[in-house]
N, C-alpha and C positions, 0 to 999 in steps of 0.2 A: 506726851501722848504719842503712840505711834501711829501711825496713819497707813495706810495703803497705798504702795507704790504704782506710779504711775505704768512701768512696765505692766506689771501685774495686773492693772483693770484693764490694758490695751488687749492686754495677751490672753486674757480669760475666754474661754470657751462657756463661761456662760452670758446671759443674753442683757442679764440687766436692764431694761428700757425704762424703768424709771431716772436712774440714774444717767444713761444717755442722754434723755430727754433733760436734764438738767442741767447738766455741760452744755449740750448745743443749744437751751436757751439764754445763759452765758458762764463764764466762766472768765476768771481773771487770775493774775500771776503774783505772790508776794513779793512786797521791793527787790527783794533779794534773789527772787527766780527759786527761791529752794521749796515751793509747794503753790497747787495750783489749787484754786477751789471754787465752788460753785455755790451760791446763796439762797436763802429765803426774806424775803422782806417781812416785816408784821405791821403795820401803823394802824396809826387810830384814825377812825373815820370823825371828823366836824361835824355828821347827818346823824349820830346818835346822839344818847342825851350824856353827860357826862355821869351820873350816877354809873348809867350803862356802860361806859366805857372807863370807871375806875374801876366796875367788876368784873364785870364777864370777861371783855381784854386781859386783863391779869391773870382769871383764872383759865380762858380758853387757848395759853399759848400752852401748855402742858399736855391737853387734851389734842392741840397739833402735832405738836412733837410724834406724841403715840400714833397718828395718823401716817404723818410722814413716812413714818417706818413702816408702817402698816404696806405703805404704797411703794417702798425702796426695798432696793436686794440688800443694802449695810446699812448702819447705822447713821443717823445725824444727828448735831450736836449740839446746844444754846453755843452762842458765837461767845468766847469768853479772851477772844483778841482784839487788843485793843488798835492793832493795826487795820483789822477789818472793818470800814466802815459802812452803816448803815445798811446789817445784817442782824436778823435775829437767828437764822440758823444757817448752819454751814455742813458742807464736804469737802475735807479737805484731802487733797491727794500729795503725796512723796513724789515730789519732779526727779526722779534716782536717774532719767533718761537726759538729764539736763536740756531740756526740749524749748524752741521757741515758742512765742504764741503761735506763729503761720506752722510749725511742723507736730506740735501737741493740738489744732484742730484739724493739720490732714489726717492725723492717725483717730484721731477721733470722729471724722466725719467716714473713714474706709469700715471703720468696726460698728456704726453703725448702718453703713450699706448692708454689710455684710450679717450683719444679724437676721435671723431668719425673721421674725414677726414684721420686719419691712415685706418682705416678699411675701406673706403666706395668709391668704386672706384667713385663715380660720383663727391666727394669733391676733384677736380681737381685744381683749382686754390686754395685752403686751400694746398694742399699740395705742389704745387710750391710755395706758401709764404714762406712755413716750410721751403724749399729745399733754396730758394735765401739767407734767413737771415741765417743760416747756414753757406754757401759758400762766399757769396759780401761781407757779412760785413765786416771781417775781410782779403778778400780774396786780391790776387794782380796779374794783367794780367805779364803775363809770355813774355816778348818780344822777345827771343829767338825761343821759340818755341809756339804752338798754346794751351796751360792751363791756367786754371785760380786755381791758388796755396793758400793753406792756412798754418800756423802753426796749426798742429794736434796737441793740447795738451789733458794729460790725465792722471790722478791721480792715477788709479790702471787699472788692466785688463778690469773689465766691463766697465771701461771709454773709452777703447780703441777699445773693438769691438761694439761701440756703432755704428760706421758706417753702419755695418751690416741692421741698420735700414732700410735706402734708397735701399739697394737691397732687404728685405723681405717685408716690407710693404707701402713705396715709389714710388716703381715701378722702380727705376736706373738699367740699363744694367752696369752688374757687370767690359762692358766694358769700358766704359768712364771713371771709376774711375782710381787713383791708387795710392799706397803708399809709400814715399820715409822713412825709418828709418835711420835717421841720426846716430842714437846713434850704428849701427853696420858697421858704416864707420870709414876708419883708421884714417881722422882728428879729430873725435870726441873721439875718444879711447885716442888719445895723447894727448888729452884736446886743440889740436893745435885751432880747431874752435868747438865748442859745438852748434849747430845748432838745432835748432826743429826739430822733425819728422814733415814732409809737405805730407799734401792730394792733392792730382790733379785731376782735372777734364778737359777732353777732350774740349776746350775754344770754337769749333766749332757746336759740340753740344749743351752745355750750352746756346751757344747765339741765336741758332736756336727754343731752348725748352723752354727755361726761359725770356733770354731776361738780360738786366742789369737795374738798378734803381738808380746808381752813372753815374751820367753827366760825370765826369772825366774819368773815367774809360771807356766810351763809344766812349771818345776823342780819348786817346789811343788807342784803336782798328781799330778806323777807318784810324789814323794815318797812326799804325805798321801795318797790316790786310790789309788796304787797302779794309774796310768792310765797306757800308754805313748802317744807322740805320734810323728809324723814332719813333717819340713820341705818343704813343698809346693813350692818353691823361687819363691814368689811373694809373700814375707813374712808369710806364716801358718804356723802347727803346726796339724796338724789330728791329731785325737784318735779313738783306738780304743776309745771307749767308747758302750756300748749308751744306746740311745736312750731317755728313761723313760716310764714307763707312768702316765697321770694318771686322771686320773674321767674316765667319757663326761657329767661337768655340763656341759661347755663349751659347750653353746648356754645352758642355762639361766646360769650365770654372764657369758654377753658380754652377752645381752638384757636378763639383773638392769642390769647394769653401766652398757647404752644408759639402760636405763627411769628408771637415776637420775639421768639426766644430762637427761632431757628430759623426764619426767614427774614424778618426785621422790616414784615408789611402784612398788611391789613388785608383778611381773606374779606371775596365778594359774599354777597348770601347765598348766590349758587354755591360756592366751593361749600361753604356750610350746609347744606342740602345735603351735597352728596354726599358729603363727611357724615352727617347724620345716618342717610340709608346707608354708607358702608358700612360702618359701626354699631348699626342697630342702638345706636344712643337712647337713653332713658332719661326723658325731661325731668322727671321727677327728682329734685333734689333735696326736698324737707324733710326727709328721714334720710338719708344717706350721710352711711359711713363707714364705705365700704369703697373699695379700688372702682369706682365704677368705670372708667374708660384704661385700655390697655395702650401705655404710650406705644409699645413696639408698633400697633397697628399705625396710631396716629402720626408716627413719624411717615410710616410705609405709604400711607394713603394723600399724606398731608404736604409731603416736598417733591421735589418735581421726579423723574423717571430718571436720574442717570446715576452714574459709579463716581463718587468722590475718587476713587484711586485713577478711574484710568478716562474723565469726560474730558480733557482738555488732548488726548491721542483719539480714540476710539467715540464714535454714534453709538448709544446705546441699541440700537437695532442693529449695531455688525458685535455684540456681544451679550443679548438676549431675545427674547420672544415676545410675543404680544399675549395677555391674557384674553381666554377664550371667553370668558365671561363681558369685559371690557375691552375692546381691541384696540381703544386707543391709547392704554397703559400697557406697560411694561414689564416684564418681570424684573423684578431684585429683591435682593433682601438685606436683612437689618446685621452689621455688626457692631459687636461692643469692641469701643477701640482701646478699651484700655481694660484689660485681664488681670484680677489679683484674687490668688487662693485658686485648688484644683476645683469647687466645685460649685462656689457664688459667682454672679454675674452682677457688676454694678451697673444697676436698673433701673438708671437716669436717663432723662432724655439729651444730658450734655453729652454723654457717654454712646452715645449712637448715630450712627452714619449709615447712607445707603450704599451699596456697591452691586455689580453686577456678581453674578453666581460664580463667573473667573476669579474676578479678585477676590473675590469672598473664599473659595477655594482656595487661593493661592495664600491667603494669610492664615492658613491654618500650621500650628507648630510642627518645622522641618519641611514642608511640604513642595518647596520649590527655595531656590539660589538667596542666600541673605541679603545679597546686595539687592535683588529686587525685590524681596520685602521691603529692608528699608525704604527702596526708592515709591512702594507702594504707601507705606505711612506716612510718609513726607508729602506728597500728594494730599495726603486726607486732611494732615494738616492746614493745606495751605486750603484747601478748599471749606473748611471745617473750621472756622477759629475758635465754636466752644471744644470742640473737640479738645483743641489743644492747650485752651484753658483750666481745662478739665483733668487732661493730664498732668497739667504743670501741679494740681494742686496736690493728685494723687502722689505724684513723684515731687515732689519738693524741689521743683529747678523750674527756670524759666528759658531753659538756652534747648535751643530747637534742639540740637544733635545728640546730647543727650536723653530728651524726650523721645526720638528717634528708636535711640538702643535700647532704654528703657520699653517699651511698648511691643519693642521688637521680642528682647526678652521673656516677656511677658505671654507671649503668643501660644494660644490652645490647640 
């Protein structure tokens, strides 16, 4: 069978987010490194009766299939390798790039930055595609209680706050998620049971926002749930169930959640206040799913007033202003430290630093002396470590001087 080269889906100018969203919810390597592929699970649920699951199971993996595609830009396949285990469907891609794991998911996490329905609130159904293949494929309804659970697997740290996506550029209320780490439970420490870290998602909101595209799994629901559904007739169930009612924390938990990611401490309920009135924040999060908060502001509003490139020479008040509104802020503004492609901006918030309007001006392409560019990136690094973690992953290296040139390169 031939498959589709890896080059080829990196390099595509089309958008695919179904299929995105199914690599970045995992993707593994063959023994042999010569094809990388991405899975669907099918199992049978113990909460049905078995009549029920000698037939409907057998006969609704067919009817999946035809969904899956439904929901995918190529085809997928009954898993008919017997090296892949414990898959009933598959995508397989041609490694022709002979790519590691850490540099087939940089390239894979850049093309999906860089696809537009991340950035464009109006590519809504682009981005519920990204969101389902992600979560269903590999996901499994929770019968105890109301999640739809996944193994979170992930290779090193950036693999791991890869979630971060679905709240910064997704739109997910940081409520619905949340994360179990196995590996800092006492059965896993004793080696008694080694379990995966598992993601969960709120099973009542999912079904109300998404919807399901596994027949089986639709069964269950309605079983345990006691939820009816209907066939949209565009390869989703969509679900008659009310919408849940969470905390109005939700600004205070997204701003906790920003402040640890970029300060590594805990806002007061003032800073939350203000952050609130600056942002004109919308408590409302039980129908949201949609970008509701813009990180650029949140970094702008949310970390203190000075220039990553030049606060350890220069007071920010001998290289900007006071705003007129707020006199006891400062002006600055937001750059992206790490530029790829003439006209996407990766629109993370690891990917964002503050500077004053000088250095912000002086890092624009050609625009003043390379040496003090670089010496300004170097700077940002040092003050910035996701920054520079950020870039390692983009750039595939972890040795500062390179990351240097790289970024300098890079420059808009």
């Amino acid at each position: 069978m031939n498959y589709l080269k890896v080059s080829e889906f990196i390099n595509s100018t089309d958008e695919m987010p179904f299929l995105l969203g199914a690599f970045f919810g995992r993707y593994q390597f063959s023994n042999d490194n010569k094809f990388i592929y991405t899975l669907s699970t099918y199992k049978a649920s113990k909460k049905l009766s078995v009549d029920e699951n000698d037939k409907f199971y057998l006969a609704s993996k067919d009817e999946y299939l035809k969904r899956l595609n439904l929901q995918s830009e190529l085809p997928w396949h009954k898993n008919e390798n017997k090296n892949i285990k414990n898959a009933e469907f598959i995508f397989i891609l041609e490694n022709d790039l002979n790519l590691t794991p850490s540099k087939f998911y940089s390239k894979l996490y850049i093309k999906i930055l860089s696809s537009d329905f991340i950035s464009n609130k109006a590519e809504m159904e682009a981005k519920k595609k990204f969101t389902r293949a992600f979560f269903e494929l590999r996901g499994s309804i929770d019968t105890s209680r109301p999640l739809l659970a996944k193994d979170y697997f992930y290779n090193n740290v950036s693999e791991l706050k890869r979630i971060s996506l679905f709240f910064d550029n997704i739109g997910i209320s940081i409520n619905v998620l949340n994360i179990n780490f196995r590996d800092l439970q006492e059965q896993f420490i004793s080696g008694e049971n080694k379990r995966n870290t598992q993601l969960r998602v709120n099973l009542y909101w999912y079904l109300s926002q998404l919807g399901l595209i596994n027949p089986y799994k639709a069964r269950i629901v309605k079983k345990i749930y006691n939820i009816d559904y209907n066939d949209s007739n565009n390869g989703v169930y969509t679900f008659e169930c009310q919408i849940p009612e969470f905390s109005n924390n939700s600004f205070a938990d997204r701003v906790n959640f920003y402040a640890s990611r970029i300060l590594n401490q805990d806002l007061t309920q003032r800073d939350i206040d203000n952050l609130r009135k600056e942002l004109n924040f919308d408590d409302n999060v039980n129908q949201d799913f949609k970008r509701d908060m813009n990180i650029i502001n949140v970094v702008k509003f949310q970390t203190k007033d000075e220039c990553a490139a030049c606060k350890n020479i220069y007071d920010i008040k001998d290289r900007s202003f006071a705003l007129r509104k707020h006199p006891q802020r400062w002006y600055t503004e937001i750059h992206h430290f790490v530029s790829v492609g003439k006209e996407k901006q990766l629109d993370v918030i690891e990917n964002l630093t503050k500077l004053c309007p000088t250095c912000h001006r002086a890092l624009g392409k050609g625009k003043t002396n390379p040496d003090y560019q670089k010496e300004l990136i170097s700077n940002i690094i040092d003050a910035n470590p996701n920054n520079f973690e950020f870039a390692c992953l983009i750039f595939e290296s972890n040795n500062k001087e390179e990351i240097i040139q790289k970024v300098y390169e890079n420059l808009k």
